[in-house]
C-alpha positions as CSV (number, residue, x, y, z in Angstrom):
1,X,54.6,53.2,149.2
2,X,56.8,51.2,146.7
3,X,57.3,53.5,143.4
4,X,59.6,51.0,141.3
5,X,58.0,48.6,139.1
6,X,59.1,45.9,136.6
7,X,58.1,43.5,134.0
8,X,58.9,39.9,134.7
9,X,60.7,40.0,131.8
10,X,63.6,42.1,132.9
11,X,64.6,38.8,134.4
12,X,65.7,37.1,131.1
13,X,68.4,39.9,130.6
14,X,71.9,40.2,132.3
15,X,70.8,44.0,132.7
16,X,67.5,43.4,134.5
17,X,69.3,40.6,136.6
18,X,72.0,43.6,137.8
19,X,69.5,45.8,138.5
20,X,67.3,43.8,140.7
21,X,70.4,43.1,142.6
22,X,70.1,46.8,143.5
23,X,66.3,47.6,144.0
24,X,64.9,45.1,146.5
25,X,61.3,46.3,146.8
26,X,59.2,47.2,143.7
27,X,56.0,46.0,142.5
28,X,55.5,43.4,139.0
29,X,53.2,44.5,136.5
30,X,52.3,43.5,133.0
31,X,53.3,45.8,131.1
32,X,54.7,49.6,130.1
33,X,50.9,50.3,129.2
34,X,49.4,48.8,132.7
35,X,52.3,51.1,134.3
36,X,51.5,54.5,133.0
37,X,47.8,53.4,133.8
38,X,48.5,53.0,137.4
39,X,50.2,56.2,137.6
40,X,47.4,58.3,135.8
41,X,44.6,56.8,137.9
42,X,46.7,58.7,140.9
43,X,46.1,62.1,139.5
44,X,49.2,63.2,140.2
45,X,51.5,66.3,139.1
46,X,54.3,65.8,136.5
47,X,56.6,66.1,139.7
48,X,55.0,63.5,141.7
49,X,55.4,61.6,138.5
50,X,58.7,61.5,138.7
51,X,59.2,59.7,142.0
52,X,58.4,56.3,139.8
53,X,60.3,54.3,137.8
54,X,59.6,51.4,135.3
55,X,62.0,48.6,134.4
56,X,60.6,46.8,131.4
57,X,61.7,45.4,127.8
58,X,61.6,47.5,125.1
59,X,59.9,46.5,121.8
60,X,60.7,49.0,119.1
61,X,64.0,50.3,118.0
62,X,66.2,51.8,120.2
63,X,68.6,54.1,117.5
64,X,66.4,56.4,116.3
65,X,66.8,59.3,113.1
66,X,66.2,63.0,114.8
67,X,63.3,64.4,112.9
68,X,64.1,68.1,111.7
69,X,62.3,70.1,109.5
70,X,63.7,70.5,106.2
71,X,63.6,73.9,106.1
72,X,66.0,73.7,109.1
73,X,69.9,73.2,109.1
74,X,70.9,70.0,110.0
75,X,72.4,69.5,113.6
76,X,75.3,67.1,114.3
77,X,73.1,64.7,116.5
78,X,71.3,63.4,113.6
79,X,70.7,59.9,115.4
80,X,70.0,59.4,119.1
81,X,69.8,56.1,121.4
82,X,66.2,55.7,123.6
83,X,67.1,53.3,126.1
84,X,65.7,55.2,128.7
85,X,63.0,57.7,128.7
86,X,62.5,60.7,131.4
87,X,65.0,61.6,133.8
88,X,64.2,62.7,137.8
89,X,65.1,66.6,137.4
90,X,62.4,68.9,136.3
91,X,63.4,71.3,133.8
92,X,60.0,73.6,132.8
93,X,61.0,74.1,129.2
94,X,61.8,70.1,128.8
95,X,59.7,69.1,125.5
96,X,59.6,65.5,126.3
97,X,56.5,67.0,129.2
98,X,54.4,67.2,126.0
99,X,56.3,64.1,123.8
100,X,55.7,61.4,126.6
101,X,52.2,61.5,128.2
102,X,54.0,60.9,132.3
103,X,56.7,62.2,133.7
104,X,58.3,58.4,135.6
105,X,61.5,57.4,134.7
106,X,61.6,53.8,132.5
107,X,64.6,51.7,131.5
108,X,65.1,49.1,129.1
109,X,66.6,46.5,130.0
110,X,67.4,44.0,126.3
111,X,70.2,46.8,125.9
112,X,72.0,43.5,123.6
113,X,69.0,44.4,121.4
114,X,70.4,48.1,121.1
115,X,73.7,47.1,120.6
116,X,72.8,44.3,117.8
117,X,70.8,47.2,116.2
118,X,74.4,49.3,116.5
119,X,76.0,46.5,114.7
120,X,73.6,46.7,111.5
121,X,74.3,50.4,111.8
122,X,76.4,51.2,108.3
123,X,77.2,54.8,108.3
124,X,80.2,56.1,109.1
125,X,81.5,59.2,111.3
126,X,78.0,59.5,112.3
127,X,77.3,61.4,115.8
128,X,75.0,59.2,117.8
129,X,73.5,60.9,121.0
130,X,72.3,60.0,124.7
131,X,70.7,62.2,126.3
132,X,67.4,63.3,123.8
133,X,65.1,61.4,125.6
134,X,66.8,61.4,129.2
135,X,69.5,62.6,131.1
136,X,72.6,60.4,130.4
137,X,74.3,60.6,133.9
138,X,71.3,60.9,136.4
139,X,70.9,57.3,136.9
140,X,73.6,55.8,136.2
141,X,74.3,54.8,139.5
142,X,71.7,52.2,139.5
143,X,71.9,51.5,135.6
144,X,75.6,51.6,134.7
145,X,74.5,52.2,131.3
146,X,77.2,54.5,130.5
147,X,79.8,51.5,131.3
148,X,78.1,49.5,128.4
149,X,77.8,52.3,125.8
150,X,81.7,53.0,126.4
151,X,83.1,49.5,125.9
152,X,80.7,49.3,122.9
153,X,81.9,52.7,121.1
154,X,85.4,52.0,122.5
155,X,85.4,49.4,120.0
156,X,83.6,51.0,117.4
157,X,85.8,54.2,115.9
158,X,84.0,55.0,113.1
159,X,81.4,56.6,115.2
160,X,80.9,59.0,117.5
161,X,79.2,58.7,120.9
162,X,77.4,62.2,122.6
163,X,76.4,61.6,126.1
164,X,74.8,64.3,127.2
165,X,73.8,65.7,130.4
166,X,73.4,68.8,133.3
167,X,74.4,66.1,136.2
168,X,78.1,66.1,137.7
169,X,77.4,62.0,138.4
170,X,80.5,60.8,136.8
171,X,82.5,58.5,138.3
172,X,81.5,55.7,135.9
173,X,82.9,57.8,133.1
174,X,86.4,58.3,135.2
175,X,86.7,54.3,135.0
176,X,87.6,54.2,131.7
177,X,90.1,55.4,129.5
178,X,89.4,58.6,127.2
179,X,88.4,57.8,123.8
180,X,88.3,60.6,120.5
181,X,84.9,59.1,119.4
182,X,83.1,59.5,122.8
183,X,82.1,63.2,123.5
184,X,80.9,63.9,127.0
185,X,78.4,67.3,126.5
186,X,77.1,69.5,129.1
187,X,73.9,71.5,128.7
188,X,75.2,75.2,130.7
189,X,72.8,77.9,131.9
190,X,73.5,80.5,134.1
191,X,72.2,79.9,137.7
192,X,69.3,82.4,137.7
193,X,67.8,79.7,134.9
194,X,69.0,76.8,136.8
195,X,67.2,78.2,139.8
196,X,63.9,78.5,138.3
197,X,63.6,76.5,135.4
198,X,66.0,73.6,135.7
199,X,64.6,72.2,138.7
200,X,66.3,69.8,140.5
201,X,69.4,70.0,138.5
202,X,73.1,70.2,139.5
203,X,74.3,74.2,139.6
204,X,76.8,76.0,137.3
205,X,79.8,75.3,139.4
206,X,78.8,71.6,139.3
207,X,78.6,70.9,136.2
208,X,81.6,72.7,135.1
209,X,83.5,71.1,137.9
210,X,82.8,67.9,136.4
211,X,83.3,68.6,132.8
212,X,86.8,69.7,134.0
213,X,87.6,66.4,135.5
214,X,86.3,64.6,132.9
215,X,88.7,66.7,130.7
216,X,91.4,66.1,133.2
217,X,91.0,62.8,132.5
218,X,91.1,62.9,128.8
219,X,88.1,63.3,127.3
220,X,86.4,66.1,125.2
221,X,83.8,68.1,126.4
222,X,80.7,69.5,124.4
223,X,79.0,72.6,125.7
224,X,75.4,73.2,125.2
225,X,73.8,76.6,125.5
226,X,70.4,75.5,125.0
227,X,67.9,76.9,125.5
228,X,68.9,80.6,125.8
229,X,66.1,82.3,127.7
230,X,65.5,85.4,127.5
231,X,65.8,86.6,131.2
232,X,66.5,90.2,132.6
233,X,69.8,91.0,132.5
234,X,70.2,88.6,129.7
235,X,73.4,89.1,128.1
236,X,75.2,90.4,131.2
237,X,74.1,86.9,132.6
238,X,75.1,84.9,130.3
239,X,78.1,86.8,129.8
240,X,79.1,86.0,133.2
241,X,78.6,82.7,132.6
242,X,80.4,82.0,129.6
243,X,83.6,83.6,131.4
244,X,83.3,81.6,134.3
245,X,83.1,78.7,132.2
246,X,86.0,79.6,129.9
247,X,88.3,80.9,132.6
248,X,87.8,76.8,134.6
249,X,88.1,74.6,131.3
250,X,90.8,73.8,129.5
251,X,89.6,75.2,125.8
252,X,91.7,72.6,123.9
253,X,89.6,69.7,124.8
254,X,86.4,71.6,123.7
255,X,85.3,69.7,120.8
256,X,82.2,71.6,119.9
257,X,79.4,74.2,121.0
258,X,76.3,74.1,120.5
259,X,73.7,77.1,120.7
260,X,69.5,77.0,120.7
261,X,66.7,79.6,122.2
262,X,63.9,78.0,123.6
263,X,61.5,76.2,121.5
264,X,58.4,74.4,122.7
265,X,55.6,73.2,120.9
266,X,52.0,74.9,122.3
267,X,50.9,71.8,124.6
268,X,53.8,72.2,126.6
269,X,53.3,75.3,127.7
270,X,50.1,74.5,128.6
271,X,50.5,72.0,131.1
272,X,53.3,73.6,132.7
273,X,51.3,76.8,133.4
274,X,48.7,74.2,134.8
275,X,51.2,73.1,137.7
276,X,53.9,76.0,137.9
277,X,53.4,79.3,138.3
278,X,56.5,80.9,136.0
279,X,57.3,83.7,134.2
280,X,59.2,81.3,131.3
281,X,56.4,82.2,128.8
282,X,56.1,85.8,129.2
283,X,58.0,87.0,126.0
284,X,56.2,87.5,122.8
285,X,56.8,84.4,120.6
286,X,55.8,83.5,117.4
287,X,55.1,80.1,115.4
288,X,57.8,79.3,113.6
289,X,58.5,76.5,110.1
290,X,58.2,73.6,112.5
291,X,55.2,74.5,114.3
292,X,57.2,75.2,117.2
293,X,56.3,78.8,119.2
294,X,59.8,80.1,119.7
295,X,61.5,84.2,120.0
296,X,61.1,86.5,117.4
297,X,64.0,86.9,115.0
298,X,66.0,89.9,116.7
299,X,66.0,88.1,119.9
300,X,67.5,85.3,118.8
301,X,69.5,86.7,116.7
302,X,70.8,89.4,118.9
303,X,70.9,86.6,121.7
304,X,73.5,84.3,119.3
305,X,75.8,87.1,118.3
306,X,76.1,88.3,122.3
307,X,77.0,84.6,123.0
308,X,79.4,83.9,120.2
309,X,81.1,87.4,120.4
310,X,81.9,86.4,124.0
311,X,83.1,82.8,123.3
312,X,85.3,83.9,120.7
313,X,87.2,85.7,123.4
314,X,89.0,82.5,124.2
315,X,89.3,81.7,120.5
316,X,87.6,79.4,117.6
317,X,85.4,77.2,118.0
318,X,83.3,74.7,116.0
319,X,80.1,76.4,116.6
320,X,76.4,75.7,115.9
321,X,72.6,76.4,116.1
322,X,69.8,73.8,117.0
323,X,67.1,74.3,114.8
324,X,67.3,77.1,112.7
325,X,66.7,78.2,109.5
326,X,69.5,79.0,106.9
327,X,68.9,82.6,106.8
328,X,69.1,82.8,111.0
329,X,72.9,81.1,110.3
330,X,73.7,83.2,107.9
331,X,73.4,86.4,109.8
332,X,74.8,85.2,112.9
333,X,77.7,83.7,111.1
């Protein structure tokens, strides 16, 4: 059974054109809409959702403003890019389960649209991520996307590119030169949490392995602690892994480091428990500004202070939380 599909329209598009060149069997349908309708009708599980994939034309904007609450801090990825929605692994916690209503990957193709949009884009020193509503490097083999956003961001210094990502698929990356503005970040869990709640991912060792030769080759690295779960074992876990991480990178070409406990808005948690028998909602949560069910406050406090008390072992670091409230930063900091 094929499990690609595309729009006609891909073909008007230098992207589309590439990728055809790549996939040779795939079914045409009408649209994005007529897509997620054929996969609903199949009844299937988020999982077996993810064995399709769309290649279509978008028709909104592609840069997008990160909503967060204003009671919140602000993060440093105030503005993402959604060229691409879903990603093939199947991490339990993953919000976009309950943002999208499927779980199949789909790619747009009019990426010259994006990048015209980038052009009208005014700010400066402005941190513009890949990788909110996707895995940046997981497909990259058949998209290339990351080759277009470097030359693009190559060429534009005054701002600053994220791709984000828990894949080691980088060998497009290694193609091109290092540039200050374009941070390569890695989302890091120990693997207990990889095992059974970052499905399908690539392991610790992996992803370190290939944040080191990414730094071997000149770029910075971001590391992403998020989400902290609250596991058994919890800090001597993440202890562990925060050494092992330390003692295999080279700490001056760590640009930043971000932090976040798990967060998930009620849905979600719902139609996970429908299709996965896990243990990732057993701790008491509460509601919290945004409407999101997240760990009481000594857990995540106690949980940030373990962390950072172990990172600044190595030495200082520009370190932050994801969505948390002033008075959460001010006694961790």
């Amino acid at each position: 059974m094929k499990k690609i599909y595309i729009t006609k329209d891909i073909k008007n598009y230098e992207k589309g054109l590439k990728i055809l060149e790549k996939i040779k069997n795939y079914n045409i349908v009408s649209s994005e809409e007529e897509f997620i309708n054929i996969i609903k009708k199949k009844n299937l599980t988020y999982e077996e959702e993810k064995k399709y994939s769309l290649f279509t034309v978008k028709k909104g904007k592609f840069l997008k403003k990160y909503y967060l609450d204003k009671q919140l801090e602000g993060i440093k990825e105030e503005y993402y890019l959604s060229y691409e929605n879903n990603c093939p692994f199947n991490c339990l916690y993953c919000y976009l389960r309950d943002y999208f209503n499927h779980g199949a990957f789909v790619f747009y193709v009019n990426i010259t649209d994006m990048f015209y949009e980038l052009d009208n884009f005014k700010k400066k020193n402005i941190m513009i991520s890949c990788g909110i509503m996707n895995d940046s490097l997981v497909m990259d083999n058949l998209t290339n996307i990351t080759s277009d956003l470097i030359k693009y961001f190559s060429k534009r210094k005054d701002l600053i590119l994220e791709i984000r990502t828990k894949s080691n698929n980088i060998n497009n990356l290694l193609k091109y030169p290092a540039k200050e503005n374009i941070l390569i970040s890695f989302t890091f869990s120990p693997d207990t949490i990889i095992d059974k709640y970052e499905l399908k991912t690539n392991n610790l060792k992996e992803r370190v392995e290939a944040a080191k030769k990414l730094q071997s080759h000149g770029y910075n690295i971001g590391l992403r602690f998020d989400p902290i779960i609250n596991i058994k074992n919890r800090t001597n876990e993440y202890t562990k892994m925060i050494d092992y991480i330390f003692n295999n990178l080279n700490t001056t070409r760590i640009k930043d480091i971000g932090i976040g406990t798990l967060r998930y808005k009620k849905g979600l948690r719902q139609k996970v428990l429908a299709e996965k028998n896990t243990d990732l909602f057993y701790n008491e949560f509460i509601i919290g500004i945004d409407g999101k069910e997240r760990y009481f406050k000594k857990i995540r406090i106690d949980s940030y202070k373990e962390i950072i008390s172990q990172i600044k072992k190595y030495g200082n670091f520009d370190i932050y939380l994801g969505m948390e409230p002033k008075y959460i930063w001010d006694e961790v900091f």
